[in-house]
C-alpha positions as CSV (number, residue, x, y, z in Angstrom):
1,X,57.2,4.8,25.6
2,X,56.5,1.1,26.4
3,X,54.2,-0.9,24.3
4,X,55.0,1.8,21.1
5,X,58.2,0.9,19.9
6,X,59.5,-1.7,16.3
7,X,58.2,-0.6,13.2
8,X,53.7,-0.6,12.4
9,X,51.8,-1.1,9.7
10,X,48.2,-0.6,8.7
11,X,45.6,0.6,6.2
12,X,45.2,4.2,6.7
13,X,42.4,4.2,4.1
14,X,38.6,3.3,5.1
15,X,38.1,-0.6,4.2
16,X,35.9,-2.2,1.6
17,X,35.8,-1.2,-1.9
18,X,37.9,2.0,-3.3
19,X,39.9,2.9,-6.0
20,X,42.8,3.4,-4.1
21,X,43.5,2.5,-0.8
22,X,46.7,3.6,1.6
23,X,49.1,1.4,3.4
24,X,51.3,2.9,6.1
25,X,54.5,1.8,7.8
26,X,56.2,3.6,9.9
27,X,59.6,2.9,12.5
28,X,63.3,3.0,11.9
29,X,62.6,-0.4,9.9
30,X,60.4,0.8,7.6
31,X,62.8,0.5,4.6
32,X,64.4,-2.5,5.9
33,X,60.9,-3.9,5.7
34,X,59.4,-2.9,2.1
35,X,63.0,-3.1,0.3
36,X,62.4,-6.8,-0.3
37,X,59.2,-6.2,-1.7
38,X,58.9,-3.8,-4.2
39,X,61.3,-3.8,-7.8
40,X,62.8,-0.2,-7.9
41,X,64.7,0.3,-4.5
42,X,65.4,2.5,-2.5
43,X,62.4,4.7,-3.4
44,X,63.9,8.5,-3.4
45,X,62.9,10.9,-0.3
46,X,59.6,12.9,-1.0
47,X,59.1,11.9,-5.1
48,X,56.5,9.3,-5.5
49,X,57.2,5.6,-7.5
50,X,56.0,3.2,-9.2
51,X,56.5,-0.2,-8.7
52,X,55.4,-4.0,-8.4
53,X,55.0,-5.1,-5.1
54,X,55.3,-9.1,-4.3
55,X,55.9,-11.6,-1.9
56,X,59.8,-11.8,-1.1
57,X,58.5,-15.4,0.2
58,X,57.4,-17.0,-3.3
59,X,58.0,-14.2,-5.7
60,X,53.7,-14.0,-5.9
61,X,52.6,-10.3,-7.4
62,X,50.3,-9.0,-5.6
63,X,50.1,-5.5,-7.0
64,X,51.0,-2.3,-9.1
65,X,51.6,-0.1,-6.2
66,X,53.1,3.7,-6.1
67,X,55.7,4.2,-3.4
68,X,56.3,7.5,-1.3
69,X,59.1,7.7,1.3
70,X,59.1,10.2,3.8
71,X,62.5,10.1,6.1
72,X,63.0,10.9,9.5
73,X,62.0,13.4,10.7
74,X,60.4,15.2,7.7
75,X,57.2,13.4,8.1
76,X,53.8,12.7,9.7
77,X,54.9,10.6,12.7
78,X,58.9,12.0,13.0
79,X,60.3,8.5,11.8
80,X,60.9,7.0,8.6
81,X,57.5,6.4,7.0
82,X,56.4,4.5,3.7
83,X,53.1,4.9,2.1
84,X,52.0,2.4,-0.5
85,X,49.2,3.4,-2.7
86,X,47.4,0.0,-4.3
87,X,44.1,-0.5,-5.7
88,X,41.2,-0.5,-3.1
89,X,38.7,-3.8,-2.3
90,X,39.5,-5.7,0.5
91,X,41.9,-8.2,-1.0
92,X,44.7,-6.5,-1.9
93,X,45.4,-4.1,1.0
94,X,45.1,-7.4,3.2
95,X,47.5,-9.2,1.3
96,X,49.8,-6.4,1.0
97,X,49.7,-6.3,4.9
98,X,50.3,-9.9,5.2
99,X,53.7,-9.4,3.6
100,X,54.7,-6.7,5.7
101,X,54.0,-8.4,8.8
102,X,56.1,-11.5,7.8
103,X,59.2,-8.8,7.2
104,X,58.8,-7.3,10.5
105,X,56.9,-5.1,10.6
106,X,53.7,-5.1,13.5
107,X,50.0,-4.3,13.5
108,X,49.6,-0.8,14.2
109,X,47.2,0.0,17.6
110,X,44.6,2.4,17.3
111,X,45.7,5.7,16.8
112,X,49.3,4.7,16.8
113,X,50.5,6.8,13.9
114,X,49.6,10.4,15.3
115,X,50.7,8.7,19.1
116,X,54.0,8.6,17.2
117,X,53.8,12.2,16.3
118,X,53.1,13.1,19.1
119,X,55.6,11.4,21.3
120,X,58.3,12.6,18.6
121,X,57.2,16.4,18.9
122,X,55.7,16.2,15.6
123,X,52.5,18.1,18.0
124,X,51.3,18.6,20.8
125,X,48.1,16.8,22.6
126,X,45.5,19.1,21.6
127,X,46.8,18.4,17.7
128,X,46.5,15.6,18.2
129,X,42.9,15.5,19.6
130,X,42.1,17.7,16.9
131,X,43.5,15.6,14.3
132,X,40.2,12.9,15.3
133,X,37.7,15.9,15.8
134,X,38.8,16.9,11.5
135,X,38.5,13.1,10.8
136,X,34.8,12.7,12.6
137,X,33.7,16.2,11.8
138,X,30.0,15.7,10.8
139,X,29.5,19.6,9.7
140,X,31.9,22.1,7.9
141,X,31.4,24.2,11.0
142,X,33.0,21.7,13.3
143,X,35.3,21.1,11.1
144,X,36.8,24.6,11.0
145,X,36.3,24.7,14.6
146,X,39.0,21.4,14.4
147,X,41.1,23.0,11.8
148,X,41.7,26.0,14.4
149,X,42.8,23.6,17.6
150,X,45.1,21.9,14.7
151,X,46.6,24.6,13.4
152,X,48.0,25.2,17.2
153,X,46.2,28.3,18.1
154,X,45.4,26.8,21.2
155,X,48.4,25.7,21.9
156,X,50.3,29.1,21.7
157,X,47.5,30.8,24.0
158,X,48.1,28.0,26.7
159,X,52.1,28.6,26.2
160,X,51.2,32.2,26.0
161,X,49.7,32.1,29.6
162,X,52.3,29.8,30.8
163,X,54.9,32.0,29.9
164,X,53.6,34.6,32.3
165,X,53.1,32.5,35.1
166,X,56.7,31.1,34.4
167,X,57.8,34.8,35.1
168,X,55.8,35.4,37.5
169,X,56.9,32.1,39.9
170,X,60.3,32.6,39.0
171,X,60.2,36.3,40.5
172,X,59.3,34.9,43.7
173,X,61.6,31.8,43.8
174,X,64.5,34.6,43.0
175,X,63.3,36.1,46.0
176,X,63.7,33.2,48.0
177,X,67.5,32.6,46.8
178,X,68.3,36.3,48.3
179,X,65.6,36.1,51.0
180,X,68.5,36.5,53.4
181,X,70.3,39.3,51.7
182,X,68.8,43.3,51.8
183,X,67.8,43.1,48.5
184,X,63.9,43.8,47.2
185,X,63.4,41.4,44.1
186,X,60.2,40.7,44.1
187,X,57.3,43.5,43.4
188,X,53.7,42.5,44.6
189,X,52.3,44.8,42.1
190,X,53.8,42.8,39.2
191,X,53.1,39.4,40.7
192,X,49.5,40.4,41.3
193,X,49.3,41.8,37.5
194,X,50.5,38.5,35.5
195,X,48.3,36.5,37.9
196,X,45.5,38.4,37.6
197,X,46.1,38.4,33.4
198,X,46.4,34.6,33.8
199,X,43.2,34.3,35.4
200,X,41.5,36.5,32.9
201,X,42.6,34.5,29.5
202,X,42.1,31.3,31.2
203,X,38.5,32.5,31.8
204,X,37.6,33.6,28.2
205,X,38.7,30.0,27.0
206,X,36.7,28.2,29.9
207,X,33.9,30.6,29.2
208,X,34.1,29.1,25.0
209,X,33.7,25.7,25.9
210,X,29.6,25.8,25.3
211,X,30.0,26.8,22.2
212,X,33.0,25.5,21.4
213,X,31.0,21.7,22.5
214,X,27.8,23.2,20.7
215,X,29.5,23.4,17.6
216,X,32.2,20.2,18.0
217,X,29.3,17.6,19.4
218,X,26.1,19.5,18.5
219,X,23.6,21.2,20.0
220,X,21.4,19.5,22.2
221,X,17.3,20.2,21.2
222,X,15.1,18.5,23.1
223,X,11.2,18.6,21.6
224,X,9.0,19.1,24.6
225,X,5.3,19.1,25.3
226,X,2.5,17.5,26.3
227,X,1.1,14.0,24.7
228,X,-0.4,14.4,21.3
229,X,1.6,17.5,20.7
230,X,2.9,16.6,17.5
231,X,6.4,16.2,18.3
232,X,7.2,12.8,16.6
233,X,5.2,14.5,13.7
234,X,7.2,17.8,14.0
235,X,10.7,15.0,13.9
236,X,9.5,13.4,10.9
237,X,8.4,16.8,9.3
238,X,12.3,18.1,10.1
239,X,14.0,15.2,8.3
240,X,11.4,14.7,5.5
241,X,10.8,11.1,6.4
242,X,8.6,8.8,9.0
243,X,11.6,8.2,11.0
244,X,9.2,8.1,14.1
245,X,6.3,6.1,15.0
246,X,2.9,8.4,15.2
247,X,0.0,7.7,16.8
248,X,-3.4,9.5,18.4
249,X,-2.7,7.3,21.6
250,X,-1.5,8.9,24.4
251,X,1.7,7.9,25.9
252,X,2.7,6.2,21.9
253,X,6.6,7.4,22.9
254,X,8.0,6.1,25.7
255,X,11.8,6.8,25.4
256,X,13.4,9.7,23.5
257,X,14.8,9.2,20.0
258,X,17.8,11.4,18.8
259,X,18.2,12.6,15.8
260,X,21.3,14.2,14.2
261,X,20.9,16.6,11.0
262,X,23.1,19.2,9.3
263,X,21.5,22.4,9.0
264,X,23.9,25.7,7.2
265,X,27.4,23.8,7.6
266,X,25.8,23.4,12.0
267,X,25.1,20.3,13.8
268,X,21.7,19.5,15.4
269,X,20.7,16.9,18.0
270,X,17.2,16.7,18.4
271,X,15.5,14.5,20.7
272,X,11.8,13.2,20.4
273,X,10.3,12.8,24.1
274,X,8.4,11.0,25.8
275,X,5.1,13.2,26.6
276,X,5.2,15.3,29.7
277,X,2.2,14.3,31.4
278,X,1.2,12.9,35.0
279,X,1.6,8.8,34.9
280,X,1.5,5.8,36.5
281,X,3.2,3.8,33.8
282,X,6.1,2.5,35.1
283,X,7.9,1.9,32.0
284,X,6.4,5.9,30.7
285,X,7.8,7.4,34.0
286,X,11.2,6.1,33.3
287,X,10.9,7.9,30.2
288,X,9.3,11.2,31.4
289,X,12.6,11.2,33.9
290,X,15.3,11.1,30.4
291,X,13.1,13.8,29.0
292,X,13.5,16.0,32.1
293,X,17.1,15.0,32.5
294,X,17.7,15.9,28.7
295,X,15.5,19.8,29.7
296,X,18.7,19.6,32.1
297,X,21.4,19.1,29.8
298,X,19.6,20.9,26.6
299,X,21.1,23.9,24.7
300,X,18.0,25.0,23.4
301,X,14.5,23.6,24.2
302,X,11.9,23.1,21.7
303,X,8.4,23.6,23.4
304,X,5.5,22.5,21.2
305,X,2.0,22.3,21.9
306,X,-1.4,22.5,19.4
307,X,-3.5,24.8,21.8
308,X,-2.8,28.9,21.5
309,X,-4.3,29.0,24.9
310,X,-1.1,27.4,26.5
311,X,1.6,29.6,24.5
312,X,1.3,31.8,27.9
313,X,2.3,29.5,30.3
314,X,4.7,28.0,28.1
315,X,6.4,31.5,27.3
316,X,6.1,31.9,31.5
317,X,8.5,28.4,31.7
318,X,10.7,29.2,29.3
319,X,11.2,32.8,30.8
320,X,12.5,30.9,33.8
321,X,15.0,28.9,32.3
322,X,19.0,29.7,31.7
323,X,19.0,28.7,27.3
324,X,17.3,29.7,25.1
325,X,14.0,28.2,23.7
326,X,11.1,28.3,21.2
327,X,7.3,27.8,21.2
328,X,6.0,25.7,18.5
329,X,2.5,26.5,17.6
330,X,1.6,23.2,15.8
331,X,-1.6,22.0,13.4
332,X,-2.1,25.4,12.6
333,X,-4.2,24.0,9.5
334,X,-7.2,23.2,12.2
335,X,-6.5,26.3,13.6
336,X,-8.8,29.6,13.6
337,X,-6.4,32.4,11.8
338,X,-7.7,34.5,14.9
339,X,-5.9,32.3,17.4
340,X,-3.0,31.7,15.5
341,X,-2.1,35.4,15.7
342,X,-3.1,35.9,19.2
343,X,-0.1,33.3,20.0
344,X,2.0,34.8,17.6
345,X,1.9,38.0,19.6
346,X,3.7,36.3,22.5
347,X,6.7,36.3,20.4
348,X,10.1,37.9,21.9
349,X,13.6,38.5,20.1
350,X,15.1,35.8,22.5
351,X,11.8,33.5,22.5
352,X,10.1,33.0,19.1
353,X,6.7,31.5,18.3
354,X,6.7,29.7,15.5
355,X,3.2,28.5,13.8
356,X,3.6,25.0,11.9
357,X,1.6,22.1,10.4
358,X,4.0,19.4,11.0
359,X,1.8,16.8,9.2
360,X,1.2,19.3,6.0
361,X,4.6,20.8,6.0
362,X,3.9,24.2,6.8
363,X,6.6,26.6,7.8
364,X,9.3,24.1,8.8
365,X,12.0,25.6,7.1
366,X,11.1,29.1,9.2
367,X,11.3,26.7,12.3
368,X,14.8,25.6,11.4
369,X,16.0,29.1,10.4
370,X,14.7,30.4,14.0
371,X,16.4,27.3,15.7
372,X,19.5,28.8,13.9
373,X,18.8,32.4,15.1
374,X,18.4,31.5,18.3
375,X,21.1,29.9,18.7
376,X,23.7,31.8,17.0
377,X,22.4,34.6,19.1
378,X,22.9,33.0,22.2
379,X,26.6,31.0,22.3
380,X,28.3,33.4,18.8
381,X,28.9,30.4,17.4
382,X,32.7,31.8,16.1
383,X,34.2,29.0,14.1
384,X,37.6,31.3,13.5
385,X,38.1,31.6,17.5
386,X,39.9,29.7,19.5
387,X,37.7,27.5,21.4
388,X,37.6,24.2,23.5
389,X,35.7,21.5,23.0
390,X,37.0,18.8,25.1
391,X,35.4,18.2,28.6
392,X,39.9,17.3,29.6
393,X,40.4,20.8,28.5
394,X,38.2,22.6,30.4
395,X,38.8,20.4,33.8
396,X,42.6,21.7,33.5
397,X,41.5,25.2,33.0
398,X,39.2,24.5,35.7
399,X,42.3,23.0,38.4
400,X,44.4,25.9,37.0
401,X,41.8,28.8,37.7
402,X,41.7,27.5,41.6
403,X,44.9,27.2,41.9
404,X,45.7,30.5,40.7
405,X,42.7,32.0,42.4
406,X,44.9,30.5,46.2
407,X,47.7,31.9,44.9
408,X,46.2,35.7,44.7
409,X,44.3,35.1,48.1
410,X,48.0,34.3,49.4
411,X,49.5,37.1,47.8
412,X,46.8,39.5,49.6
413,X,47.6,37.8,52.7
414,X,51.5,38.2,52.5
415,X,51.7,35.1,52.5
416,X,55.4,33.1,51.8
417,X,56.6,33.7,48.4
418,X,57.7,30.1,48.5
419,X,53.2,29.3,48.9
420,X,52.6,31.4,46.1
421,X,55.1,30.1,43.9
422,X,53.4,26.5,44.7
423,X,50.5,27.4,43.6
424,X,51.5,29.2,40.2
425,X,53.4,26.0,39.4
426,X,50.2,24.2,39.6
427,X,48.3,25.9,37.7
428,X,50.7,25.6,35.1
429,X,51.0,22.0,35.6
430,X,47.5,22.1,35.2
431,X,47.8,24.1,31.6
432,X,50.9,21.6,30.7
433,X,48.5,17.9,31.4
434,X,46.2,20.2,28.4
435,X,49.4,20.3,26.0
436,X,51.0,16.9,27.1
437,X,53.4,18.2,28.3
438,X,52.7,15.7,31.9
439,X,50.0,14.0,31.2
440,X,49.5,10.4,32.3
441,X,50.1,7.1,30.0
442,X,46.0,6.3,31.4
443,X,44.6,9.7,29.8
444,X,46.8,9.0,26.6
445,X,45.7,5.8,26.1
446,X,42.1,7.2,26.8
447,X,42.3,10.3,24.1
448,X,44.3,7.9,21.2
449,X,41.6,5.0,21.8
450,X,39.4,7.3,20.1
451,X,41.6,7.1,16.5
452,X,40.8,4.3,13.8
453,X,43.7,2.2,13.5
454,X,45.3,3.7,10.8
455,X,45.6,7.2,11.8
């Protein structure tokens, strides 16, 4: 592929200071290009050593370094790769670069390294997507979630359902060759049955993208309510610090504020919003319209308010809405114990009421653990399942699904085998741009822009 060829080198290991820090090369030069520089050559295959590494230029040492060669194609990218293991600061590791580039060797791009992999069959595209989900996995439950896409599970249910459609468009193109010969090859009945078991595992895994999203970007928990509410306090109170400006003005939060936190291995997104309130503040209407665009876009919805005469209507809303959400009764500490259990009555499997004090830390923990409930309950948040995450993924599924859904409609009609075979070879053109099998040099250089440079 152009632009990807030569021999690249580059820190694989975070920069600054370290212990140890990890220099790649990688190419059919790779030897050619660290031989000059190190003592003990060639290293051996697979066995790590040590060795001095200086500048073939002046004879300068720059480093004790440790050595490990990995020959095409037993390793990470399917070419000859070195790794050099030096001590970490930022010195060193730039030095040691230096050299290398002066013996050939290039800068490595952005996600170069797993490019390479992939180009040489090393994986496929969702390994290699997943390979930057496992490095920016925030929680262990995304992380698992990764581990499962890189593994290949995916990958052998989409070449699972490709098989079948394979058989299936090949029947009818056999048909086709001896269309002009009294001979029945193709039966209807078993065309209709592996398209009709295509469409069927192709739904389950667009139907686990939710979760499979929830739990590889977060789940998306907007605090809502009125002005005053508490919900900066109830923010603050979640992450046990004044991250958020309070104040008894009305209107005090203009914009929303997100807020990412781990809570039991899951990743939360909550957002502190504007108040919901009528207004002719410009500025506060432009932020009342992100808060009702992130009610839109939310996973679960947080509705708070401080009077138990409003948990009614509130419960009422969120009876009308697709997710799931919880009422937060808050300032339960000014609160008459009478009307804190009248509120608390209103509370539902599927739609909690939860009484807090968010400024006197009062049941916050209960709040998080409900938050949990709620939404385990509601997306089965399966780390061990195969699941998509990526918005690319589920657009395929989505061109394959309507493409196999013409190709049954033709098949009732009686249709031309030749228009049903079109449109089963789409669809799994469609499952193939997931895989990489076709997909374009643009979307590649989109998905491996996403890499640090050394991976």
């Amino acid at each position: 592929m152009a632009g990807y060829e030569g021999t690249i080198a580059a820190l694989s290991t975070p920069e600054g200071v370290g212990g140890i820090a990890v220099v790649r090369v990688s190419g059919p030069d790779a030897l050619h290009v660290i031989k000059p520089c190190i003592s003990r050559i060639p290293p051996e295959p697979l066995r790590a050593t040590f060795t001095s590494f200086t500048n073939p230029e002046d004879g300068h040492f720059i480093d004790d370094v440790v050595v490990t060669y990995f020959k095409s194609p037993r390793s990470y990218t399917g070419e000859d790769l070195v790794e050099i293991s030096c001590h970490g600061g930022r010195i060193i590791p730039a030095l040691i670069l230096d050299v290398l580039y002066t013996q050939g060797a290039r800068p490595a791009l952005p996600g170069e390294f797993t490019r390479r992999a992939f180009i040489n069959g090393k994986m496929d595209l969702t390994q290699a997507e997943a390979v930057a989900d496992v490095i920016h996995a925030e929680t262990e439950k995304s992380l698992k979630s990764a581990r499962v896409l890189l593994h290949g599970r995916l990958s052998r249910e989409l070449e699972e359902i490709r098989h079948h459609l394979m058989e299936a468009a090949s029947l009818l193109e056999i048909g086709l060759d001896f269309s002009d010969q009294d001979i029945e090859t193709i039966n209807p009945e078993e065309i209709r049955d592996r398209i009709e078991r295509g469409l069927a595992h192709i739904g389950d895994l667009m139907a686990s993208y939710q979760t499979g999203r929830i739990l590889h970007d977060g789940a998306r928990i907007p605090i809502v309510g009125k002005p005053n509410a508490g919900k900066s306090s109830l923010l603050n109170a979640i992450l046990k610090e004044e991250r958020v400006i309070t104040s008894d003005i009305p209107g005090t939060t203009r914009d929303y504020i997100e807020e990412r936190i781990n809570h039991s291995g899951y990743l939360l997104r909550l957002y502190d919003t504007a108040g919901l309130r009528d207004s002719r503040d410009f500025i506060e209407l432009a932020g009342l319209e992100k808060t009702k665009k992130l009610m839109k876009d939310a996973d679960l919805m947080v509705m708070i308010t401080e009077f138990p005469d409003e948990v009614p209507d509130i419960a009422g809303f969120l009876d009308s809405q697709e997710i799931p959400g919880l009422i937060v009764l808050n300032k339960i500490d000014r609160l008459p114990e009478e009307d804190v259990r009248k509120a608390l009555s209103y509370t539902k499997p599927d739609q909690p009421v939860v009484a807090v004090s968010a400024k006197k830390d009062i049941h916050i923990s209960v709040l998080m653990d409900r938050i949990l409930d709620l939404l385990k309950a509601h997306y089965i948040l399966n780390t061990e399942s195969v699941m998509i995450s990526h918005l690319r993924h589920q657009n395929q599924l989505k061109a394959a699904q309507k493409a196999l859904l013409r190709a049954q409609e033709a098949l009732k009609a009686g249709l031309s085998p030749e228009f049903i075979a079109v449109d089963i070879r789409e669809a799994m053109i469609a499952l193939d741009d997931i895989t990489g099998k076709t997909t374009s040099v643009e979307v590649l250089n989109h998905i491996f822009s996403r890499f640090c440079i050394g991976k």
